[in-house]
N, C-alpha and C positions, 0 to 999 in steps of 0.2 A: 524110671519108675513104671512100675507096670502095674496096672491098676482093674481089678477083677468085682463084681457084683455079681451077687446070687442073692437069691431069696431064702429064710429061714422059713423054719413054722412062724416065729412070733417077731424078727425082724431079718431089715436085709445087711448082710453080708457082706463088708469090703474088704478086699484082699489087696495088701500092698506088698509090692515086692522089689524091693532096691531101696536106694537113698532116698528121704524125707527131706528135700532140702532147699535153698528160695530158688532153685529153677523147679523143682519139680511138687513143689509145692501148691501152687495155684492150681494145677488139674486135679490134687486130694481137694482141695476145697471147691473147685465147681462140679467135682461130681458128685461130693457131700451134697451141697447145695441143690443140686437137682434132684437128688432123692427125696430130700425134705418138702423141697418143693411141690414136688409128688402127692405128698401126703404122707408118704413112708418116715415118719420120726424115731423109730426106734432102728439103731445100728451100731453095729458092731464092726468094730476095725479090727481084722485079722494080720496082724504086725507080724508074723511067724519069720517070713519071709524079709523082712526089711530090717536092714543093715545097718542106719544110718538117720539118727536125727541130729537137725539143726535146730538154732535158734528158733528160725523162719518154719520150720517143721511146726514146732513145739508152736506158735503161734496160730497154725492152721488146727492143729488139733483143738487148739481151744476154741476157735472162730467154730468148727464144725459143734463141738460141745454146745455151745453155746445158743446156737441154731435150732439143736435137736430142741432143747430144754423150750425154745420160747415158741414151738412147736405142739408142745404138753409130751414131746417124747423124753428120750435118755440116749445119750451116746455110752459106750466104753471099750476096752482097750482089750483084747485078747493076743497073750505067745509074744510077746516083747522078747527080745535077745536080751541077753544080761548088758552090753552096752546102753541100749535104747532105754532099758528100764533106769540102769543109774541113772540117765540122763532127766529123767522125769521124775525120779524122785532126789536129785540134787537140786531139781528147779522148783519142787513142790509139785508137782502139776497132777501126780500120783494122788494127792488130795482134794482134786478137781476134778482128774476124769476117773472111774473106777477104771483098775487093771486089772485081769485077769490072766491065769497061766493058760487058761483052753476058751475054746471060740464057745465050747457048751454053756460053762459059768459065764461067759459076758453075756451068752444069751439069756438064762436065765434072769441076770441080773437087772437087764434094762426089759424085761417080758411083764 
C-alpha cells in the first residue's frame, strides 16, 4: 500500500494505492491518526487507486471515521472501484462513512 497526503483548500487529502488489508492496514490508521492529531480533522480518502478491501480495511476505515468525528471534523470516501464499493455497501459501512464518486464532492462534503 502506498500511501500519499496532500493538502486541499478545506481538507487534507489521502491517497491510497493498493490492498486495504490487516497487513497494510495499520499504516492507513497511524497516518490517519496523525493527521488528526494535528489538528487536521477533516479528510478525504482518495480510494481511486485501491484494489482491495478487507475485513481488517473496513475496520480502519471506521476507527479513522470515528477519530475524524470526535475531533468535531468528518472523514469520507472518494473513487471507490466497483469491488471496494460493493464491499462497503454489503457491510453497510456506505451508511457510516459518506462515498463519493470524485475526491471534489468528498471535499465538498466534509468542508
Amino acid at each position: 500500500m502506498n500511501i500519499e497526503e496532500r493538502t486541499g483548500d478545506s481538507a487534507v487529502i489521502v491517497s491510497l494505492d493498493g490492498r486495504l488489508d490487516g497487513t497494510t492496514a495499520p499504516d492507513v490508521e497511524k497516518q490517519v491518526s496523525a493527521i488528526v492529531d494535528r489538528g487536521d480533522v477533516r479528510i478525504v480518502l482518495d480510494c481511486d487507486r485501491m484494489s482491495y478491501v478487507s475485513s481488517a480495511g473496513l475496520r480502519v476505515l471506521l476507527l479513522c471515521a470515528r477519530k475524524c468525528q470526535q475531533g468535531g471534523g468528518k472523514l469520507a470516501i472518494a473513487g471507490l472501484q466497483p469491488e471496494c464499493l460493493s464491499v462497503l455497501e454489503m457491510s453497510g459501512f456506505h451508511k457510516i462513512i459518506e462515498c463519493h464518486e470524485t475526491s471534489e464532492a468528498a471535499l465538498a462534503a466534509v468542508s
